[in-house]
N, C-alpha and C positions, 0 to 999 in steps of 0.2 A: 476651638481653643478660646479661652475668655482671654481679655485684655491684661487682666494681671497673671496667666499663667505665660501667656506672650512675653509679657516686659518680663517676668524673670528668667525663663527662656533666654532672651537676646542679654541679659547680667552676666547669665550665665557663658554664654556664648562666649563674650568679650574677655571675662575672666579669664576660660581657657586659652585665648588667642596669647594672651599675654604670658599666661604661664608657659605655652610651649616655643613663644619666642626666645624667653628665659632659658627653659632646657635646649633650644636649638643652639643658644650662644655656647653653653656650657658645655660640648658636647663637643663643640668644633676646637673648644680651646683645650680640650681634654686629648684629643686626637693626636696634639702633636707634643704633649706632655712627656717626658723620659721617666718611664717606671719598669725598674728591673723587675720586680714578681709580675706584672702585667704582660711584660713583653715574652714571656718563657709560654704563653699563649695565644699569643698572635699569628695564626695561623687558619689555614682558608678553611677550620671548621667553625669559624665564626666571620666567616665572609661569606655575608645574610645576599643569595641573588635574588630573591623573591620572598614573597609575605602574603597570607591569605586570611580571611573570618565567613568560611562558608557555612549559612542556615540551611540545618535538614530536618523540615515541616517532617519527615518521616519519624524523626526521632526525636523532637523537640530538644534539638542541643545546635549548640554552631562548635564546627570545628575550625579550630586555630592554627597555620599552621605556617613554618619557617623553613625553605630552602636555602640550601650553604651551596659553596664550591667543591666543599669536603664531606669528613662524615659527620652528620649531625649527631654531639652527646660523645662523639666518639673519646675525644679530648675532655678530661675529668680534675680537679685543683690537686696540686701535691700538698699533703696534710702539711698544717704547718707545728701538727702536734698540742696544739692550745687553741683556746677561744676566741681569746687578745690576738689579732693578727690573722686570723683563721680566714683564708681565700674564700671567695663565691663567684662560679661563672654561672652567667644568666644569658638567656632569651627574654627579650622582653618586649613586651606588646605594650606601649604606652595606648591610651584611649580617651576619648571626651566622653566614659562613662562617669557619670556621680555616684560619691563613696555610697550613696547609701543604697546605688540599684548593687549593690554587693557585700552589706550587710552592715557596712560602717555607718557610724554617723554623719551627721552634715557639719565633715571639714574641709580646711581648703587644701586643694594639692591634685596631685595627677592620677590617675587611676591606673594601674599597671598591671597587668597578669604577668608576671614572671616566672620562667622554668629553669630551675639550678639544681647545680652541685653543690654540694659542700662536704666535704670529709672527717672533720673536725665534728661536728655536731650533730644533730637528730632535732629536727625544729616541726614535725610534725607524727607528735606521740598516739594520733589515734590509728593512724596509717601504716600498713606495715607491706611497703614496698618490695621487700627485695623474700617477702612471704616463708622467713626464718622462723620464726611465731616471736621475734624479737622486736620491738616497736621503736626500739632506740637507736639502731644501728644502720639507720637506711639512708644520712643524708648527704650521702655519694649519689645517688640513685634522680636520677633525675625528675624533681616532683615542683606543682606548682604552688607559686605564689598570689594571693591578690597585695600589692601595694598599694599606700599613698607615699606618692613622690615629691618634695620639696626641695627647694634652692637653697642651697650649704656651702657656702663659699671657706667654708674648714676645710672640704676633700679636693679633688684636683680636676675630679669630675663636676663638681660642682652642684650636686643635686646626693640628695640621701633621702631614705626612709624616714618618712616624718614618726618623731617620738613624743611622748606624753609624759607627763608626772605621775607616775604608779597610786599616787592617790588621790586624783582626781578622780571624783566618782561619777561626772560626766559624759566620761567617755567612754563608747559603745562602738563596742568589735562584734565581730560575730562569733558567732559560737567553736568554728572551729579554731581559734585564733590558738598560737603556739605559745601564749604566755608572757609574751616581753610585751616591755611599754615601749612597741610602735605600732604603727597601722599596718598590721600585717595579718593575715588570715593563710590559713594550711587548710583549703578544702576539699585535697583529696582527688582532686579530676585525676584519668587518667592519662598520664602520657606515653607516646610511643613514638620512638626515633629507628629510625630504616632506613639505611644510605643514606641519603644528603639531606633526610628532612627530619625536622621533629615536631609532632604536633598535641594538643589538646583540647579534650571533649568537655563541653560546658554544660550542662542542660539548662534551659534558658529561664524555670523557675530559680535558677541560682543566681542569674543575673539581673530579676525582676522583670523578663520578658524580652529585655530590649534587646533589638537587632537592626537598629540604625545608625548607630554609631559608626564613628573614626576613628581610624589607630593607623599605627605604624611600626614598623620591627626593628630592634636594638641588639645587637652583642657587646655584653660589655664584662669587667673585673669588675670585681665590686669586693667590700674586706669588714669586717669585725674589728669592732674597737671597743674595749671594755675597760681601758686604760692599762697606766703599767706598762712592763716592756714589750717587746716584740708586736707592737703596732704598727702604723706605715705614717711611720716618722711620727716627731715630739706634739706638744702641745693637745686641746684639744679636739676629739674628733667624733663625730654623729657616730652612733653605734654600730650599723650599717651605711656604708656610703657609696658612691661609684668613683672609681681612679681610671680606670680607664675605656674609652666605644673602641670597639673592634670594627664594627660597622655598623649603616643605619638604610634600611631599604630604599627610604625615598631619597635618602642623600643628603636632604636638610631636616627632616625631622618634621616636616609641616602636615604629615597626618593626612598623607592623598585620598589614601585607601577608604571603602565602604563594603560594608559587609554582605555580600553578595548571596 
């Protein structure tokens, strides 16, 4: 490695240190937060006992995958009937992957694979989940997400889906992205939940090869805001946010784990 691929390397490094001290604060102060939609889910299918990102050189993919107390997936959001307000439960894998080993641009924030529910919507039109020949209708079905995560001191969790200005022409999603102005990508891995776990198959030209990284496992609430009524509470709020962690594997969030 050359001296300036080094130094920005160790930039980089420092950067994420700081970002997931940021998500570790937010996370702990989110925990003890009173939120009635949040809490009608708190339950030990999102009390994360384990976390894994194993590499299969056989099949060039690492599998991802999350142990509960309970049943994993089992437990799915009550429609809230609309967009504005519309629940989302997630698994979620934060990472010290960079956006761009995942097809975004070079921005700042956290890299996330998250797996959710959502009832209210269909955020990923090329997929067809629940294999009706209906492309719309699957976003109950539990399918994943790539994030970028940022600090949003609007929601209670404190961190949201980093957004864009719809016409900024700078900014570069990847192709399967679902259309909204955040950094969000729908690319279709498959997931499979069986008793206590639920996991996802990556193939690792998706994620630019890399299988060195750190991450960590999250269950959290998370909710739609598009403004107008029946949001989670006044004022404004990031389009996607997180209100409430159910739990976090390593306990503080500091990203033990290596992908084995």
């Amino acid at each position: 490695m050359g001296l300036l691929a080094l130094f920005q390397t160790i930039k980089f490094q420092k950067k994420m240190k700081q970002l997931f001290l940021l998500l570790g604060l937010s996370i702990f102060a989110v925990q003890s937060y009173a939120c009635d939609k949040c809490g009608n889910y708190n339950n030990d299918d999102f009390q994360i006992k384990s976390v894994s990102v194993k590499h299969s050189a056989d099949i060039a993919a690492t599998i991802w995958e999350i142990t509960v107390k309970g049943t994993a997936g089992k437990t799915t959001p009550t429609p809230a009937g609309q967009l504005n307000g519309a629940p989302v439960l997630g698994y979620v894998f934060p990472t010290t992957l960079k956006p761009t080993d995942v097809g975004f641009g070079d921005t700042k924030g956290i890299v996330a694979l998250a797996l959710t529910s959502h009832p209210d919507f269909d955020d990923t039109p090329l997929w067809d989940e629940n294999t009706d020949r209906n492309f719309a209708n699957d976003g109950i079905i539990w399918h994943p997400h790539w994030v970028i995560l940022t600090e949003d001191k609007r929601v209670e969790g404190g961190l949201a889906v980093k957004q864009f200005d719809p016409k900024d022409t700078s900014v570069i999603l990847p192709p399967t992205n679902p259309g909204m102005p955040m950094y969000m990508d729908s690319p279709g891995f498959q997931v499979i939940t069986k008793g206590n776990t639920i996991k996802v198959v990556v193939p690792d030209y998706r994620m630019n090869n890399k299988t060195d990284f750190s991450y960590d496992g999250v269950a959290a609430y998370m909710q739609v805001n598009t403004g107008g009524e029946g949001g989670h509470g006044g004022g404004d709020k990031p389009m996607l946010g997180v209100y409430k962690v159910y739990s976090v594997a390593s306990g503080d969030l500091s990203l033990p784990y290596k992908v084995k």
